[in-house]
PDB file of N, H, CA, C and O in Angstrom:
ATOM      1  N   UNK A   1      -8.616-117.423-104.217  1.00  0.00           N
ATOM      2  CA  UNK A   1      -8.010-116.302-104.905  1.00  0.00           C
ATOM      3  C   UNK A   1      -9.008-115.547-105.773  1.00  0.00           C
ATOM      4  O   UNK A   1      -8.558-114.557-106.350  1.00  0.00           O
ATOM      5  N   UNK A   2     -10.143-115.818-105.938  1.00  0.00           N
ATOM      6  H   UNK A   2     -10.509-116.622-105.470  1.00  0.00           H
ATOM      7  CA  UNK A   2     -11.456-115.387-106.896  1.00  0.00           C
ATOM      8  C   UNK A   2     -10.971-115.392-108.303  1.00  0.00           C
ATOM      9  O   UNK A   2     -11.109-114.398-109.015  1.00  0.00           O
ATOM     10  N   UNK A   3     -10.402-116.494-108.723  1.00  0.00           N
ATOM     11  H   UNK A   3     -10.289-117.301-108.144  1.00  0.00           H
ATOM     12  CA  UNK A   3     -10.497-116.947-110.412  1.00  0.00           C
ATOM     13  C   UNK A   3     -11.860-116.941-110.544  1.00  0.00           C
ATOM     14  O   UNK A   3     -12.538-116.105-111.141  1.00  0.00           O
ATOM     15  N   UNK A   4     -12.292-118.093-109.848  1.00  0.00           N
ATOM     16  H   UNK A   4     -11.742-118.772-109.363  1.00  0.00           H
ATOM     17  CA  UNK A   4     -13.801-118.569-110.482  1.00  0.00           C
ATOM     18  C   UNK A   4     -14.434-117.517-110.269  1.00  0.00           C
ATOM     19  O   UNK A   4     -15.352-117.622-111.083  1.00  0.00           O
ATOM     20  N   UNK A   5     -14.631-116.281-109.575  1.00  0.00           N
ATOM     21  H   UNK A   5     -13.885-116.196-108.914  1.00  0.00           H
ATOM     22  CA  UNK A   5     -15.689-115.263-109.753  1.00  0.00           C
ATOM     23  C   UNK A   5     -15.298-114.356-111.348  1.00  0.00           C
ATOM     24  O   UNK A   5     -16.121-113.874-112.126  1.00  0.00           O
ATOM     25  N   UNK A   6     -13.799-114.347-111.468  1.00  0.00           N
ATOM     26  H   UNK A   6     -13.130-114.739-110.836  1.00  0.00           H
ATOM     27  CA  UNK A   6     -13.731-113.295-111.924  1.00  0.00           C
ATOM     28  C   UNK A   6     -13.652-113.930-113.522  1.00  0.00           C
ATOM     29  O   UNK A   6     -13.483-113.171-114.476  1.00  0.00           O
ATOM     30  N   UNK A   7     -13.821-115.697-113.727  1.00  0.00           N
ATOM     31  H   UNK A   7     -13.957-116.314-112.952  1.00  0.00           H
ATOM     32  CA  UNK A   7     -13.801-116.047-115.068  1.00  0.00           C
ATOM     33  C   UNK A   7     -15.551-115.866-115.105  1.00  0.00           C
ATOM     34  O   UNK A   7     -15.932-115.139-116.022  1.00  0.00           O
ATOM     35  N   UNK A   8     -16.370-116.297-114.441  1.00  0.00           N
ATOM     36  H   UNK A   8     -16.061-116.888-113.697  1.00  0.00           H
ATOM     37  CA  UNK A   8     -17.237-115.967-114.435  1.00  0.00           C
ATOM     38  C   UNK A   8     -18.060-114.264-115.013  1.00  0.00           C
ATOM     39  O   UNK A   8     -18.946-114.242-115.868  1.00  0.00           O
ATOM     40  N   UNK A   9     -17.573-113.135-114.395  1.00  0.00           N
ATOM     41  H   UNK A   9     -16.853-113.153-113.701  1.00  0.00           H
ATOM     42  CA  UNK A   9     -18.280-112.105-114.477  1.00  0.00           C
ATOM     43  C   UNK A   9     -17.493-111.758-115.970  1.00  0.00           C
ATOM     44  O   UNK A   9     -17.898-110.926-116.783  1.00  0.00           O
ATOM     45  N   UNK A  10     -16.358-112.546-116.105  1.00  0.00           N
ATOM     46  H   UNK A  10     -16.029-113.221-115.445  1.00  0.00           H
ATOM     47  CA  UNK A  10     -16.158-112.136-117.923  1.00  0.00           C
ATOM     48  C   UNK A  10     -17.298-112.973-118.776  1.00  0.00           C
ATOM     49  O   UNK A  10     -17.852-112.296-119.642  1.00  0.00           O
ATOM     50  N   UNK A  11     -17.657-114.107-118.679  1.00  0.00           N
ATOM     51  H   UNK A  11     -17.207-114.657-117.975  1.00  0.00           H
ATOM     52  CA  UNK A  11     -18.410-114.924-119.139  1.00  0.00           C
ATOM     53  C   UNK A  11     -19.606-114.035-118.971  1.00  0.00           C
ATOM     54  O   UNK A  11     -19.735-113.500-120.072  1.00  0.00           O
ATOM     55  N   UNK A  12     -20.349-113.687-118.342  1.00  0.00           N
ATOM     56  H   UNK A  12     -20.244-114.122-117.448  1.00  0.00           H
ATOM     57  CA  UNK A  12     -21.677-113.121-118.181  1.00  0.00           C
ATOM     58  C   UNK A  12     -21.484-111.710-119.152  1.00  0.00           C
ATOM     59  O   UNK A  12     -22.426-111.303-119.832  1.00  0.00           O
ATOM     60  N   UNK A  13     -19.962-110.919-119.132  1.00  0.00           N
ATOM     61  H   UNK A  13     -19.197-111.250-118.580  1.00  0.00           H
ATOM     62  CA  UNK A  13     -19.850-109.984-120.338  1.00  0.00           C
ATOM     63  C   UNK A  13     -20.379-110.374-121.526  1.00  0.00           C
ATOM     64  O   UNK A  13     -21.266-109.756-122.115  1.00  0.00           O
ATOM     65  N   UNK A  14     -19.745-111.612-121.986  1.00  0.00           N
ATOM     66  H   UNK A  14     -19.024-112.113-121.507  1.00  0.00           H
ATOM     67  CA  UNK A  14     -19.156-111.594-123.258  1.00  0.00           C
ATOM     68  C   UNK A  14     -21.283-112.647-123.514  1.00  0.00           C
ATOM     69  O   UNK A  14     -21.886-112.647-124.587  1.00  0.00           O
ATOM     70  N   UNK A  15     -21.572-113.012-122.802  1.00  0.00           N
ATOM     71  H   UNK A  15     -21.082-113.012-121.930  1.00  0.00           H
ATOM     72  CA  UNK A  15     -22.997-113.539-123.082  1.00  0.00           C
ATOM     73  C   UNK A  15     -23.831-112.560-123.444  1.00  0.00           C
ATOM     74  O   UNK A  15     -24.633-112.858-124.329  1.00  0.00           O
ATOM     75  N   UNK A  16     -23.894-110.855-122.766  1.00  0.00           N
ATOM     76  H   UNK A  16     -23.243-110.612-122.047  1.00  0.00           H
ATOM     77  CA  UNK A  16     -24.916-109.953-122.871  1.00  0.00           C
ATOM     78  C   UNK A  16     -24.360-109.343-124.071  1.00  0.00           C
ATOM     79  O   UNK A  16     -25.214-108.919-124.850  1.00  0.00           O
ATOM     80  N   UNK A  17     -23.100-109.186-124.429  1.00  0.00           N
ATOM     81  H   UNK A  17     -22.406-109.531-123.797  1.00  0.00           H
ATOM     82  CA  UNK A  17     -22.402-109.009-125.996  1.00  0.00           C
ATOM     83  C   UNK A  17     -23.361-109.634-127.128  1.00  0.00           C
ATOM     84  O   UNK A  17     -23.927-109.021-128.034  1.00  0.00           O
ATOM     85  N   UNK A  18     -23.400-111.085-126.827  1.00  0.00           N
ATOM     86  H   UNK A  18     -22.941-111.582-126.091  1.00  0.00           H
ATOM     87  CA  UNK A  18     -24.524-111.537-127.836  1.00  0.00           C
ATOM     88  C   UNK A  18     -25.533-111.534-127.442  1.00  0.00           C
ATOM     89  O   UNK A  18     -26.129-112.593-127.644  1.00  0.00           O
ATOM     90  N   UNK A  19     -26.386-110.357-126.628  1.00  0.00           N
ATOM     91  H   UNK A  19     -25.902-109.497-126.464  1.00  0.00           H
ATOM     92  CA  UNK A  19     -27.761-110.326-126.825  1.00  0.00           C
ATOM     93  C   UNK A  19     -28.586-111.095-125.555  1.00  0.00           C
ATOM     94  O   UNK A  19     -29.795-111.289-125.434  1.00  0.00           O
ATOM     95  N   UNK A  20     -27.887-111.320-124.997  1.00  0.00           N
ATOM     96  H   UNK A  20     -26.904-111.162-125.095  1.00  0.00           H
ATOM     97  CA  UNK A  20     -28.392-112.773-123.970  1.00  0.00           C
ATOM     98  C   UNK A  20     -28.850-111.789-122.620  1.00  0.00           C
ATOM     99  O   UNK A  20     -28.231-110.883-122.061  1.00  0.00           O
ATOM    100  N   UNK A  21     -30.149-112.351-122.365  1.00  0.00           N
ATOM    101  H   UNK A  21     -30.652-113.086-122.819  1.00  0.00           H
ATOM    102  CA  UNK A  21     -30.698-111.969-121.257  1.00  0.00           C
ATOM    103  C   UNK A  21     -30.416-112.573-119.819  1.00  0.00           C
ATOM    104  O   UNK A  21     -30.503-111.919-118.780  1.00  0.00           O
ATOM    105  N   UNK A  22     -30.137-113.645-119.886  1.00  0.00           N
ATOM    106  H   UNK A  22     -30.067-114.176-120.731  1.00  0.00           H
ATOM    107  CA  UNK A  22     -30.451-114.334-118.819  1.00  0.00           C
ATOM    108  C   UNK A  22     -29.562-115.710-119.590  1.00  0.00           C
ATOM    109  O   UNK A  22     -29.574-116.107-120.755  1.00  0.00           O
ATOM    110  N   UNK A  23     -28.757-116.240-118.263  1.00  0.00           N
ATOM    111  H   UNK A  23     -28.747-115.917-117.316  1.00  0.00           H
ATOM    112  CA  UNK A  23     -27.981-117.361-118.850  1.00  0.00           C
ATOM    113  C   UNK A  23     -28.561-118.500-117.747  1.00  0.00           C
ATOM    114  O   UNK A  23     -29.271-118.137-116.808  1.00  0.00           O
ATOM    115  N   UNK A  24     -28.170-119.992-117.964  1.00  0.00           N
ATOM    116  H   UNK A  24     -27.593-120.287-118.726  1.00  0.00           H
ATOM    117  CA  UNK A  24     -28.379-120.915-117.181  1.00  0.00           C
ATOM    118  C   UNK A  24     -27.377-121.165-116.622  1.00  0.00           C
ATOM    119  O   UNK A  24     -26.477-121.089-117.458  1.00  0.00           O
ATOM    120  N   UNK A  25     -26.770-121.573-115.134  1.00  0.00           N
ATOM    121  H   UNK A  25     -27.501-121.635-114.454  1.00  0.00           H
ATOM    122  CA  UNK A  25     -25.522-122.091-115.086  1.00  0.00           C
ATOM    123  C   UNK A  25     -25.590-123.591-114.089  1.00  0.00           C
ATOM    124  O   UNK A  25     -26.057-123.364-112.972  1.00  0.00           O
ATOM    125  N   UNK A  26     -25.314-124.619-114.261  1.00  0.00           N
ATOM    126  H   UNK A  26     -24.935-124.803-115.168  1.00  0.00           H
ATOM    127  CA  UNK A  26     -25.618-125.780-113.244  1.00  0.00           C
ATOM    128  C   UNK A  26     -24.197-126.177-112.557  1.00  0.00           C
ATOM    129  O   UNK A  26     -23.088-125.979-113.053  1.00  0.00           O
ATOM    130  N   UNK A  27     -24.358-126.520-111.848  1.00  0.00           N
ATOM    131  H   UNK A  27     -25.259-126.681-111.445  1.00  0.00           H
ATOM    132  CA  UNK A  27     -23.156-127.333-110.984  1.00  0.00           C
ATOM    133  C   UNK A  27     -23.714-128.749-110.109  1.00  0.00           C
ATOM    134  O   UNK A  27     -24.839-129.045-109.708  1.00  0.00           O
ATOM    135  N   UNK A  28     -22.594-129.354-110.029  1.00  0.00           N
ATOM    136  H   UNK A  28     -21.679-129.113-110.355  1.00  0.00           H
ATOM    137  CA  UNK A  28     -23.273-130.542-109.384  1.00  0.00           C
ATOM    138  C   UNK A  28     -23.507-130.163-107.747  1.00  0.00           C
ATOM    139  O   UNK A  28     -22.988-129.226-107.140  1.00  0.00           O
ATOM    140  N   UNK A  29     -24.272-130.987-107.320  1.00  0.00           N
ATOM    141  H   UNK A  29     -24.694-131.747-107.813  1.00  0.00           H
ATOM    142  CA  UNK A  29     -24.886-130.579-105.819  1.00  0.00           C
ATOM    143  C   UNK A  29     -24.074-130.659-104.842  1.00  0.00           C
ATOM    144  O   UNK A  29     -24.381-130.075-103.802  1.00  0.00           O
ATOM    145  N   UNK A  30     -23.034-131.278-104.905  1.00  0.00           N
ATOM    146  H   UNK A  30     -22.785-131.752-105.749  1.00  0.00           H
ATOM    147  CA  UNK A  30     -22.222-131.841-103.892  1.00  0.00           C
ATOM    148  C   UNK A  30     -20.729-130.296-103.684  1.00  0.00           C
ATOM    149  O   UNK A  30     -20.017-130.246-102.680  1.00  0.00           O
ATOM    150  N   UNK A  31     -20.605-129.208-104.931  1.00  0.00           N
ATOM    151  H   UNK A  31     -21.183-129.248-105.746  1.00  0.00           H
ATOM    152  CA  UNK A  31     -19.866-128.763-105.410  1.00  0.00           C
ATOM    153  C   UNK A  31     -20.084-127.201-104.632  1.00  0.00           C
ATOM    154  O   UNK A  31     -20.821-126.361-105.148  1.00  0.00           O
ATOM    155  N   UNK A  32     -19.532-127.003-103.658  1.00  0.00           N
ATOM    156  H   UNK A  32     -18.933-127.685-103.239  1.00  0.00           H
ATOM    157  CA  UNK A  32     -20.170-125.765-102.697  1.00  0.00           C
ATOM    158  C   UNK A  32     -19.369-125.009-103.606  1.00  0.00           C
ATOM    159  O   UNK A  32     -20.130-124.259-104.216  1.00  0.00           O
ATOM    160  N   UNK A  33     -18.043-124.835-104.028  1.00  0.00           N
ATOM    161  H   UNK A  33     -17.425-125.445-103.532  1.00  0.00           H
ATOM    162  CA  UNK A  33     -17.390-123.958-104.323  1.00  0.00           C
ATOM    163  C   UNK A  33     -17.762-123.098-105.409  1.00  0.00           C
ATOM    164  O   UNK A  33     -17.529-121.890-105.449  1.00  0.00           O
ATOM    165  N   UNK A  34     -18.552-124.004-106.592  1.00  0.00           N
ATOM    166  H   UNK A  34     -18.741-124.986-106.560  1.00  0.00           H
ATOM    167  CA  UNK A  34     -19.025-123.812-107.377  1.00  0.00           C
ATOM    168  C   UNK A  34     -20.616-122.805-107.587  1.00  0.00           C
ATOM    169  O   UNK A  34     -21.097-122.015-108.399  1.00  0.00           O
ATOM    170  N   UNK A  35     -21.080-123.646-105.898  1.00  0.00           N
ATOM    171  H   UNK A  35     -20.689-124.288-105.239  1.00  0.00           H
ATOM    172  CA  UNK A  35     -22.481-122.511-105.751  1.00  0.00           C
ATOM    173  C   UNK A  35     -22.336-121.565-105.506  1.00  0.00           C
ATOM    174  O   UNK A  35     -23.138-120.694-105.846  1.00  0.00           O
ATOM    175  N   UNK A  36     -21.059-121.266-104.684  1.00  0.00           N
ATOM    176  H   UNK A  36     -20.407-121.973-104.408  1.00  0.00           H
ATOM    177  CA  UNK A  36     -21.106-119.760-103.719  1.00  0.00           C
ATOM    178  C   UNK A  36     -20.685-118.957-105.273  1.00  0.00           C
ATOM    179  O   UNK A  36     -21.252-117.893-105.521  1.00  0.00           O
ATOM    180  N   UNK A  37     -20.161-119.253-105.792  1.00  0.00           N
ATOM    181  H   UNK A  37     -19.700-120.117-105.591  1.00  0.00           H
ATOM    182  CA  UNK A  37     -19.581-118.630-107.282  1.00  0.00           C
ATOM    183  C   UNK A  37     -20.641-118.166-108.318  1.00  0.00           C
ATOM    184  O   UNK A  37     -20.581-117.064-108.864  1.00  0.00           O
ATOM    185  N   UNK A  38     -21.735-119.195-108.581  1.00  0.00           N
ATOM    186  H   UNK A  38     -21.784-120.090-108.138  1.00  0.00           H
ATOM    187  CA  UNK A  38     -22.909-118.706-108.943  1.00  0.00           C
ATOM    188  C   UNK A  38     -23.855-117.793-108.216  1.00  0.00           C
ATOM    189  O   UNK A  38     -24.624-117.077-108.857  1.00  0.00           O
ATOM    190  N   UNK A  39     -23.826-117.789-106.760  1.00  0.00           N
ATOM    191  H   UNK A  39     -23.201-118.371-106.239  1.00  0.00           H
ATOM    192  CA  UNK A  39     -24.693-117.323-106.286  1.00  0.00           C
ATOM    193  C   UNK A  39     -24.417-115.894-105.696  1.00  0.00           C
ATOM    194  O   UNK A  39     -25.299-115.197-105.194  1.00  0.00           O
ATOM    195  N   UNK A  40     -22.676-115.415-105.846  1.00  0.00           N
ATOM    196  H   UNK A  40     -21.959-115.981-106.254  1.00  0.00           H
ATOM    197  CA  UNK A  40     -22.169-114.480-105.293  1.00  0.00           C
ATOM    198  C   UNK A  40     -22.325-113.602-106.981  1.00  0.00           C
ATOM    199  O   UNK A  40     -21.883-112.459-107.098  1.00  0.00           O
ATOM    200  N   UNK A  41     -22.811-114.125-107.838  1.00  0.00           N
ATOM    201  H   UNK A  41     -23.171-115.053-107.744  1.00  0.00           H
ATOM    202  CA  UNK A  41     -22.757-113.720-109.623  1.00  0.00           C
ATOM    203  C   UNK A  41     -24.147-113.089-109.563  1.00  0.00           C
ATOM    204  O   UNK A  41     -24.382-112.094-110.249  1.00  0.00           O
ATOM    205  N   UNK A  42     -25.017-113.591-108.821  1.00  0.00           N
ATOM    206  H   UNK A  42     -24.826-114.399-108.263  1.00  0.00           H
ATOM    207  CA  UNK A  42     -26.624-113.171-109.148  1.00  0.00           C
ATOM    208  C   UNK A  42     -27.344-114.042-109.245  1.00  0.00           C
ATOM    209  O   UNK A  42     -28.566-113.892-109.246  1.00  0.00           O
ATOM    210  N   UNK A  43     -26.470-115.701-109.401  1.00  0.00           N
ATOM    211  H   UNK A  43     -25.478-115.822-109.400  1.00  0.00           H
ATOM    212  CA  UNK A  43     -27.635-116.786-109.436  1.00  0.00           C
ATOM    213  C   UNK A  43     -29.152-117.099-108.285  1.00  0.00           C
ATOM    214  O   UNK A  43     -29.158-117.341-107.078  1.00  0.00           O
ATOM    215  N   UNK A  44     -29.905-117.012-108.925  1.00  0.00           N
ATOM    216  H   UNK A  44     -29.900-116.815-109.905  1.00  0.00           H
ATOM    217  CA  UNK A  44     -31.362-117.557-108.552  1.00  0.00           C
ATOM    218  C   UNK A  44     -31.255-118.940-108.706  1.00  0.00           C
ATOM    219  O   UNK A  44     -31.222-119.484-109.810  1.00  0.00           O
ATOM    220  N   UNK A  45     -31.194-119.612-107.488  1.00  0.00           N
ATOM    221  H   UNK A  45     -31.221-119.170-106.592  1.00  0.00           H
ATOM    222  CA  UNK A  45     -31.731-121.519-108.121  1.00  0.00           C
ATOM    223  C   UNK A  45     -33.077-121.759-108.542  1.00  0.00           C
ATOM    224  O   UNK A  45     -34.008-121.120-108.054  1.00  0.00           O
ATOM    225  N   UNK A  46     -33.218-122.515-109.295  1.00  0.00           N
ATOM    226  H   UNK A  46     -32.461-123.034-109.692  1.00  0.00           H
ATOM    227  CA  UNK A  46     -34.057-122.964-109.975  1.00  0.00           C
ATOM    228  C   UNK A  46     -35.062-124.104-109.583  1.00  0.00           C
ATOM    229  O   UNK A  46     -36.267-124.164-109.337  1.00  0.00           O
ATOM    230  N   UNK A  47     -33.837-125.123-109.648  1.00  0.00           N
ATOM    231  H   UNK A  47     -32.859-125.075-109.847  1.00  0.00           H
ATOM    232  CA  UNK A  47     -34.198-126.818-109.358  1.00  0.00           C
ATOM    233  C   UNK A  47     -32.774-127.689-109.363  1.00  0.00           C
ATOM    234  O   UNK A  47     -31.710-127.404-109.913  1.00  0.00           O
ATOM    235  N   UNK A  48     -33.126-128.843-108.564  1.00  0.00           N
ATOM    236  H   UNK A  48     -33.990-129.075-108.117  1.00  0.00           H
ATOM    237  CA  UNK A  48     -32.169-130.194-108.822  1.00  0.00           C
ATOM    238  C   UNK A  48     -32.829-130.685-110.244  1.00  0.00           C
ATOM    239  O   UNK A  48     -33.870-130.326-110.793  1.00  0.00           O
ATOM    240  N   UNK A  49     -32.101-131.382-110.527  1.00  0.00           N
ATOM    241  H   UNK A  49     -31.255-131.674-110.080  1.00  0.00           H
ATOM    242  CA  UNK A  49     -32.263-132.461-111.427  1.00  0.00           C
ATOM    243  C   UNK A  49     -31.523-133.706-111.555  1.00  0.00           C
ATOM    244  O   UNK A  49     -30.447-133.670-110.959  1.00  0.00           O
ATOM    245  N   UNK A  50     -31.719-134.544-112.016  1.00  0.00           N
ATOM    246  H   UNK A  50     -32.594-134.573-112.500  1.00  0.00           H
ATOM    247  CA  UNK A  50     -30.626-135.819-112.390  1.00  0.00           C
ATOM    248  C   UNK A  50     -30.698-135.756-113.435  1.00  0.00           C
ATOM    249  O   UNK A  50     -31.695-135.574-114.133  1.00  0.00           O
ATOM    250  N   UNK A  51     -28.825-136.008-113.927  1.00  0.00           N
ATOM    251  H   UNK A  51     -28.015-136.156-113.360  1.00  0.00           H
ATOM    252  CA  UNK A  51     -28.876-136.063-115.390  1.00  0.00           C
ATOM    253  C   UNK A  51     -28.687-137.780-115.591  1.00  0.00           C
ATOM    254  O   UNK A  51     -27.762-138.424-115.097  1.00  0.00           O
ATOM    255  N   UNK A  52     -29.518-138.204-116.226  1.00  0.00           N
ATOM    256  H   UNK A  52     -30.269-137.680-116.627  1.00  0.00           H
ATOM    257  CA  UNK A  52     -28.985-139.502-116.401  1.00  0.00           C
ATOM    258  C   UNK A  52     -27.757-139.734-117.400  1.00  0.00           C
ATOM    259  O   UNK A  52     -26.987-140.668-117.176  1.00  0.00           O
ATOM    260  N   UNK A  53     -27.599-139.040-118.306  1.00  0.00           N
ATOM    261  H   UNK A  53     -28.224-138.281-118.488  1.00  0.00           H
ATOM    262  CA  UNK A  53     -26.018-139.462-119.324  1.00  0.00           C
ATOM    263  C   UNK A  53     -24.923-139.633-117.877  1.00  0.00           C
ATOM    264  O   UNK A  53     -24.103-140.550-117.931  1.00  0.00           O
ATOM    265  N   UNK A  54     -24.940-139.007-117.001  1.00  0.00           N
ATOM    266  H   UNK A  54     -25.606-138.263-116.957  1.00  0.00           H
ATOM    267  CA  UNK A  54     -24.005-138.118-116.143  1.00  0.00           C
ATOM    268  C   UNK A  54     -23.610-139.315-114.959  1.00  0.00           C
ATOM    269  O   UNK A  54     -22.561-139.626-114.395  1.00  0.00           O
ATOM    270  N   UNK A  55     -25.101-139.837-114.896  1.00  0.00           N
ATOM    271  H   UNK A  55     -25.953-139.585-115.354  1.00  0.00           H
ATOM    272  CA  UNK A  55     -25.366-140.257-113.441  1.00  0.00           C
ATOM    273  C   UNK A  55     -25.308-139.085-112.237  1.00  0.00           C
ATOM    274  O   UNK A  55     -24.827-139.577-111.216  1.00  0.00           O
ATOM    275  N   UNK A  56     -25.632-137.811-112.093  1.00  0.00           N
ATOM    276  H   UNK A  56     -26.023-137.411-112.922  1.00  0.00           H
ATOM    277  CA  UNK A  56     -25.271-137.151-111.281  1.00  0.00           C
ATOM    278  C   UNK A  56     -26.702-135.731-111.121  1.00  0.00           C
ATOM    279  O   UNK A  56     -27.341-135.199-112.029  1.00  0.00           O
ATOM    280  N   UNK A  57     -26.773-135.508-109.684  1.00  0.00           N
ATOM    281  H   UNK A  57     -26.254-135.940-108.946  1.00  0.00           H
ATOM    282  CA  UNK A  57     -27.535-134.498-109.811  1.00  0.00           C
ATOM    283  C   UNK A  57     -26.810-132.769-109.911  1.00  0.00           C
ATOM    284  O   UNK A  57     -26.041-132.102-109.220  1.00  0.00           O
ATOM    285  N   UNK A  58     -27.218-132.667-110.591  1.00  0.00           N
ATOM    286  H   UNK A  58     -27.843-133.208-111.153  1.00  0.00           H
ATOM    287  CA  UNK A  58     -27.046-131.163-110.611  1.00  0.00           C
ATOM    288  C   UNK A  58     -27.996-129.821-110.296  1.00  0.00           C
ATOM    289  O   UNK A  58     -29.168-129.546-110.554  1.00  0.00           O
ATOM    290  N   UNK A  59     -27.165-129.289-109.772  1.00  0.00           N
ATOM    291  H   UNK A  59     -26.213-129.513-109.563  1.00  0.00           H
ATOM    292  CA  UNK A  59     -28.289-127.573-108.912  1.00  0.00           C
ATOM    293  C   UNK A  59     -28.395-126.948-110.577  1.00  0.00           C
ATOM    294  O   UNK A  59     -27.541-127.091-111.452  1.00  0.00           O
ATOM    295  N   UNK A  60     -30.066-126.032-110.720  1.00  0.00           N
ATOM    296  H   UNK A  60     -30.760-125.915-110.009  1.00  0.00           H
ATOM    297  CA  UNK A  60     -29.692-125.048-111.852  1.00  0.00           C
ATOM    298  C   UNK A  60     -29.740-123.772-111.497  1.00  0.00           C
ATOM    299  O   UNK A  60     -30.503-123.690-110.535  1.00  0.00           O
ATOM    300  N   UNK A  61     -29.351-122.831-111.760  1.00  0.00           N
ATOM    301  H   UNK A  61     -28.731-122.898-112.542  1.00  0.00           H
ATOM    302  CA  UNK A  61     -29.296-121.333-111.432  1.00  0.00           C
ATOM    303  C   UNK A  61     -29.795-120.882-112.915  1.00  0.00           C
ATOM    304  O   UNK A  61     -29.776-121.593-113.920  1.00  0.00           O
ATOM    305  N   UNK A  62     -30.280-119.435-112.811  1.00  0.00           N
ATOM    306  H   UNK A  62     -30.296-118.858-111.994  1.00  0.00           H
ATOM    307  CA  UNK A  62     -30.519-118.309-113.747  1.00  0.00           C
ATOM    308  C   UNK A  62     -29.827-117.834-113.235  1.00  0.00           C
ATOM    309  O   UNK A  62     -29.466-118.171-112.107  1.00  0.00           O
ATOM    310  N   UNK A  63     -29.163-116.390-114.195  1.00  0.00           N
ATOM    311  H   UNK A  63     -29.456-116.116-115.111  1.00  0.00           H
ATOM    312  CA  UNK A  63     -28.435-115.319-113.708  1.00  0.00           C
ATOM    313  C   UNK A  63     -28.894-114.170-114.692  1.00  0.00           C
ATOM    314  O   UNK A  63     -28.524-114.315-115.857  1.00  0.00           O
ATOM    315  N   UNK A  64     -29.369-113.462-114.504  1.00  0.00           N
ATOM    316  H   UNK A  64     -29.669-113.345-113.557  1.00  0.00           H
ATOM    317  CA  UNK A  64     -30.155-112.232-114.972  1.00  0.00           C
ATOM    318  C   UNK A  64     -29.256-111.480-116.352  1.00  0.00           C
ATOM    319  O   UNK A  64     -28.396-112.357-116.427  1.00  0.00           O
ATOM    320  N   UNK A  65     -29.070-110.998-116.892  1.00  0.00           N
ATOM    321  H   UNK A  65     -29.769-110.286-116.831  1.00  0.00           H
ATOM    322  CA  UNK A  65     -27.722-109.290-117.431  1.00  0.00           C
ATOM    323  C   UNK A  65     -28.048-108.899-117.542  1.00  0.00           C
ATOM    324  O   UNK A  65     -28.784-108.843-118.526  1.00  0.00           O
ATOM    325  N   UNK A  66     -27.917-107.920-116.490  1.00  0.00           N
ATOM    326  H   UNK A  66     -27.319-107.966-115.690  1.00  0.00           H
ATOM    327  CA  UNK A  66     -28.394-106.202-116.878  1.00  0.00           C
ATOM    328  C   UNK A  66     -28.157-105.569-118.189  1.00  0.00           C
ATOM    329  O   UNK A  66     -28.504-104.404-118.384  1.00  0.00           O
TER     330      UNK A  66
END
C-alpha cells in the first residue's frame, strides 16, 4: 500500500527541517521490504555490518536532502 515509502519521505522532511544533510538508514539484510523502501527514497548502500548487541547483520544506506 506504500506506508513505508510515504512514512519515510515525511521522515527525510522533517530531518532537512533540522538542517540535516544526509541521513543514515540501516535495515537488517535479510529484510527486502525494507531495502526496496530505502532504495526507492535515494538510498546509496554503504556496507554490511554486524551488530554484535543485536546479533544481526545489517545493510547501511545514506540518503542525500536536497
Amino acid at each position: 500500500k506504500g506506508y513505508a515509502g510515504r512514512m519515510l519521505r515525511d521522515c527525510l522532511k522533517v530531518c532537512k527541517s533540522f538542517g540535516l544533510e544526509r541521513v543514515l538508514i540501516t535495515c537488517l539484510v535479510e529484510n527486502e521490504a525494507s531495502r526496496k523502501t530505502i532504495l526507492a527514497n535515494g538510498g546509496v548502500y554503504e556496507k554490511t555490518m554486524f551488530c554484535e548487541r543485536d546479533g544481526v547483520y545489517l545493510e547501511r544506506y545514506w540518503i542525500a536532502l536536497p
